[in-house]
C-alpha positions as a Python dict, from the first residue, in 0.01 Angstrom:
ca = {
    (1, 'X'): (0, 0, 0),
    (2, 'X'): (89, 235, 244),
    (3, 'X'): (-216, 354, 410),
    (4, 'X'): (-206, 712, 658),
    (5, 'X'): (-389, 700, 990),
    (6, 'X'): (-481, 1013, 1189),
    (7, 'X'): (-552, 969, 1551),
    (8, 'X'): (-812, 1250, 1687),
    (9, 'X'): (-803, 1405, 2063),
    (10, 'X'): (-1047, 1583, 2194),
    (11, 'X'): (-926, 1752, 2526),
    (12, 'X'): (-1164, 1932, 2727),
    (13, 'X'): (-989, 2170, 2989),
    (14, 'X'): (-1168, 2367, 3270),
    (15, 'X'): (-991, 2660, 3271),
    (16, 'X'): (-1253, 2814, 3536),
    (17, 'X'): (-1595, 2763, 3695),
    (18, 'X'): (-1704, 2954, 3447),
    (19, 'X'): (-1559, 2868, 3096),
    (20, 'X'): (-1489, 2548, 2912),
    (21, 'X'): (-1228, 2523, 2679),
    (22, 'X'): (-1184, 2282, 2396),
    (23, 'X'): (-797, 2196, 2291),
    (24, 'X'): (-819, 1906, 1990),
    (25, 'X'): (-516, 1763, 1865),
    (26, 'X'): (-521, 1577, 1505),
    (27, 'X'): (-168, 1348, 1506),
    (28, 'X'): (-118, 1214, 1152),
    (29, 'X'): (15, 893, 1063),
    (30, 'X'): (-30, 817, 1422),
    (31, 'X'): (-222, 421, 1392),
    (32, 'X'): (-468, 405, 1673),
    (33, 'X'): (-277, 111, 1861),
    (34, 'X'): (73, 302, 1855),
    (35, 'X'): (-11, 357, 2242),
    (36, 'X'): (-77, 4, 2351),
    (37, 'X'): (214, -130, 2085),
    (38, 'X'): (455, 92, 2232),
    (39, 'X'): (334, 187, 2562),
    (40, 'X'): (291, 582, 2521),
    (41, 'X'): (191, 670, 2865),
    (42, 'X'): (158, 1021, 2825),
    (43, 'X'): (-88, 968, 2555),
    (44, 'X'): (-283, 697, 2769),
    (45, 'X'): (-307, 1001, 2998),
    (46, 'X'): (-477, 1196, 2778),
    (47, 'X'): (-676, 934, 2706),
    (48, 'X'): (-875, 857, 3047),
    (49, 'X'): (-813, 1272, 3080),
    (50, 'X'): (-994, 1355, 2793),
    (51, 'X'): (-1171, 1194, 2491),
    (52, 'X'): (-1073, 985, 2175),
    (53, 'X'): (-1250, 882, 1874),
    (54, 'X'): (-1347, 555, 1872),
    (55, 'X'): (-1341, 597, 1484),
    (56, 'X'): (-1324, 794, 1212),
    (57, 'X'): (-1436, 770, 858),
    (58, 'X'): (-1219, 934, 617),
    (59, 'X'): (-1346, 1162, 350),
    (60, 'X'): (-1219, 1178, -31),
    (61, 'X'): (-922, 1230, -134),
    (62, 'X'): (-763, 1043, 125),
    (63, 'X'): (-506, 1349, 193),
    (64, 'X'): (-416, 1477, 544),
    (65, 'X'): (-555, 1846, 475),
    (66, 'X'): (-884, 1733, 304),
    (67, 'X'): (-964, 1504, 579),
    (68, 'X'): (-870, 1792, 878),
    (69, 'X'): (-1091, 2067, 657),
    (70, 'X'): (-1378, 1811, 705),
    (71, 'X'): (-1354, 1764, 1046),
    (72, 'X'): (-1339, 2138, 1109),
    (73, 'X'): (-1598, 2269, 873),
    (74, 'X'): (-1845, 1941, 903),
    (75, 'X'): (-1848, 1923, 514),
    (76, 'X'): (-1725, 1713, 205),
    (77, 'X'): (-1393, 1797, 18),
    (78, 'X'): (-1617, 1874, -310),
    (79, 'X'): (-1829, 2099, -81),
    (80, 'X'): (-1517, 2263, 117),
    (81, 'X'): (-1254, 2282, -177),
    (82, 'X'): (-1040, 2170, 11),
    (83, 'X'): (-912, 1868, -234),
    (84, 'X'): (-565, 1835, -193),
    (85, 'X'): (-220, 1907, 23),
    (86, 'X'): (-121, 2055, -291),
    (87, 'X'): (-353, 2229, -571),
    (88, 'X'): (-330, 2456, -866),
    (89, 'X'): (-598, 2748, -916),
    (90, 'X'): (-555, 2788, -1332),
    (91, 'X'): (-772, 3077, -1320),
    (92, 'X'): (-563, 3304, -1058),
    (93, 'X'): (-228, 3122, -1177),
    (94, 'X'): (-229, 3002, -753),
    (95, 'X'): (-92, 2728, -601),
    (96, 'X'): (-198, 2639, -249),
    (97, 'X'): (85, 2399, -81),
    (98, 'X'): (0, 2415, 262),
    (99, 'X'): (259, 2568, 459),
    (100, 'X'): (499, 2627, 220),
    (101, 'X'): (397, 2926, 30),
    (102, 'X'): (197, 3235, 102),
    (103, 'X'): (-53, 3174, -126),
    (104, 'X'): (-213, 2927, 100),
    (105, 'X'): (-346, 3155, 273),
    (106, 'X'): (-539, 3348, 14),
    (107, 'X'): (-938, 3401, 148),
    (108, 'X'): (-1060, 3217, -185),
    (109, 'X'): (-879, 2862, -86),
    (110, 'X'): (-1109, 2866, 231),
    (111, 'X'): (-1432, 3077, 160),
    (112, 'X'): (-1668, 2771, 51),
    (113, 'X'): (-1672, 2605, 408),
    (114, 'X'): (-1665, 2774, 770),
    (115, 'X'): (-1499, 2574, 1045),
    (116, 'X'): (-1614, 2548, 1393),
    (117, 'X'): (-1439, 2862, 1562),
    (118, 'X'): (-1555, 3050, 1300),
    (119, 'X'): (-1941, 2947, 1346),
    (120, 'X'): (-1833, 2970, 1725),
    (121, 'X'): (-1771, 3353, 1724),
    (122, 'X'): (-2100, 3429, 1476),
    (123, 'X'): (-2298, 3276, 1725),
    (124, 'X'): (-2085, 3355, 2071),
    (125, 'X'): (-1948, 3665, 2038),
    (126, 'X'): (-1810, 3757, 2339),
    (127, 'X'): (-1607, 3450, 2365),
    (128, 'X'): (-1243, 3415, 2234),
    (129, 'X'): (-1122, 3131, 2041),
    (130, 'X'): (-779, 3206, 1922),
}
């Protein structure tokens, strides 16, 4: 069985005195002792430099995109719709395979769940995320 890991950074950066910026970096198939095994330096720098999960549970299905839509929108795949890498819409003869074809980025693949910039910007305005 061949099991995926994803390894979750959370890198705060002060940018000025007066804003905080958040930079997170999701590495999959990255297993959380890579950096001890093989003695990653750079990533034990961002390590004492910034955060890191001490776990994560994974949602279902076990797929990379599911599991990132999750962390970004703080909901379930059934809730999200995000289900799959790849996924067929029968009704609007779509297929969403992410980052291969345009369709992906159709509004109705990511309308059931807002993710954290987006919630961000409704609430903070004046502040840029992009």
């Amino acid at each position: 069985m061949i099991r995926r890991h994803t390894l979750c950074f959370l890198i705060s950066v002060l940018a000025s005195a007066m804003c905080d910026k958040l930079l997170v970096i999701l590495l999959d198939g990255f297993r959380w002792d890579y950096t001890e095994k093989y003695d990653l330096e750079n990533f034990k720098k961002l390590y004492t430099d910034g955060a890191r999960a001490g776990y994560l549970i994974n949602v279902f299905p076990t797929f990379s995109f599911p599991n990132y839509y999750s962390l970004m929108t703080g909901l379930y795949s059934e809730t999200h719709g995000i289900t799959g890498n790849v996924m067929y819409d029968a009704d609007r003869n779509e297929s969403f395979i992410l980052g291969y074809n345009s369709q992906s980025s159709n509004p109705h693949w990511w309308e059931a769940g807002e993710p954290v910039w987006i919630t961000s910007v409704r609430q903070f305005p004046k502040y840029y995320t992009g």
